[in-house]
N, C-alpha and C positions, 0 to 999 in steps of 0.2 A: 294610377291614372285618375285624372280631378273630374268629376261632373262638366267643368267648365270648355277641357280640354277641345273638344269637339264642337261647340259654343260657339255661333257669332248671331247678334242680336244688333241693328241696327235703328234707329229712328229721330224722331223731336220728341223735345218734351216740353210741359208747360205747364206752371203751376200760378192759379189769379189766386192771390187774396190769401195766402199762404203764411202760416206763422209756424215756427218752431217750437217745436214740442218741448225742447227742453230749457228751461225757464231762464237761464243764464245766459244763452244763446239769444234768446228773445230777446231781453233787457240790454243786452249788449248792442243789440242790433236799432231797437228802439233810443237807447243814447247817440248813438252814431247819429241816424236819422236827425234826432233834436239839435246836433253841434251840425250838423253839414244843413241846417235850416237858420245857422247862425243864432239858435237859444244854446248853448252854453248849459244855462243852469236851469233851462227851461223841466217843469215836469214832464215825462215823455207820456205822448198819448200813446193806446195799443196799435201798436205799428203794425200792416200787413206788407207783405213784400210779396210782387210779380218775381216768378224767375222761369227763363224759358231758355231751351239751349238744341243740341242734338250728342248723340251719345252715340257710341258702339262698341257693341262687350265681345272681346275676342280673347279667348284664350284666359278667361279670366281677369282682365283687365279691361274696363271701363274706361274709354277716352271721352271725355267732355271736350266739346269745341264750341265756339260760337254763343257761349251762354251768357247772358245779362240777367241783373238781379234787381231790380226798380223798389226804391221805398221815397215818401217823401224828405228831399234834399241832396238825394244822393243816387245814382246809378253805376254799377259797376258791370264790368265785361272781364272774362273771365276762361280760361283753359285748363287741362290739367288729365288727370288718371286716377284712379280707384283700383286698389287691386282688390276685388269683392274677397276672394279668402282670406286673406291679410288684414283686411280694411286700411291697407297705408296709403294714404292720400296724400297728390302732390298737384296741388292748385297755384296757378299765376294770375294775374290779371289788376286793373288800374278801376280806382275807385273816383270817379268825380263828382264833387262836391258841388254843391247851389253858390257857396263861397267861400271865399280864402280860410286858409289855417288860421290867420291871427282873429280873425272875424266868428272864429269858431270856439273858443276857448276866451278864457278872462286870467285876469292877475300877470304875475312875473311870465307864465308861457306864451300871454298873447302879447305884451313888451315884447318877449325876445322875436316872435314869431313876425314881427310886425320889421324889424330892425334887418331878419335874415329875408323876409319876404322878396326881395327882387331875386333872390337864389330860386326861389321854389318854382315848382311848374305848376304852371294854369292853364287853364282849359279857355276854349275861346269866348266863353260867357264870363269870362275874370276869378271865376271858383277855383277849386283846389283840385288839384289829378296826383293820385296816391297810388303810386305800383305796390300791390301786393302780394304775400305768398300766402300758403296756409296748404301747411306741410306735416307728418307726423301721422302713428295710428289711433285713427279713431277709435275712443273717445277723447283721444290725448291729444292735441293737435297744435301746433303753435302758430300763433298770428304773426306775420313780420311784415313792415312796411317800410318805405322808402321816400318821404316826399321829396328831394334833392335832385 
């Protein structure tokens, strides 16, 4: 029988001014940020991200609802599960952009991005809306996304 077994834990959560502790994660989040601000090649400044949501741990299993993650450019909303002894994480949710993919990016990807653009979905400010997952166990995790 698991610690968790007997376990239910409910609430919000909310984190201002928040930066990831692991460097790769950060910088990655910090380049997003700079392409959904439409710099491209811009150097990223240090990025902080709001993320605030609600949780409930049952059984070992962490369900996230309702969560948004706010940086400049970009806001995402967000669902999913944690299984805390495992750590295998299964997140969905749609990233929208300050501006379009082709507006995002330079060279041959924002040509082609520019050409496919009436296919892609936008958000009602004209920017970009990216369904994504981010699945796998942590620390291992894969990012997949979808603008189509």
């Amino acid at each position: 029988k698991s610690f968790y077994d007997g376990l239910t834990l409910g609430g919000t959560f909310e984190i201002a001014d928040g930066k990831f502790t692991n460097p790769q994660t950060q910088g990655d989040i910090e380049a997003l940020s700079e392409q959904a601000e439409g710099n491209p090649k811009g150097v990223p400044d240090a990025i902080v991200s709001d993320l605030k949501g609600q949780g409930m741990l049952r059984q070992g299993i962490l369900d996230f609802s309702d969560v948004t993650v706010l940086a400049p450019g970009i806001h995402a909303k967000l669902h999913g599960t944690l299984d805390v002894a495992t750590k295998e994480l299964d997140l969905r949710g749609t990233a929208f952009g300050d501006v379009t993919l082709a507006n995002s990016t330079t060279g041959m990807k924002s040509f082609l991005l520019k050409i496919i653009g009436p296919f892609l979905k936008k958000n009602h400010k004209g920017g970009s809306v990216i369904p994504f997952t981010i699945k796998g166990k942590y620390p291992h995790v894969t990012y997949k996304t979808d603008p189509m």
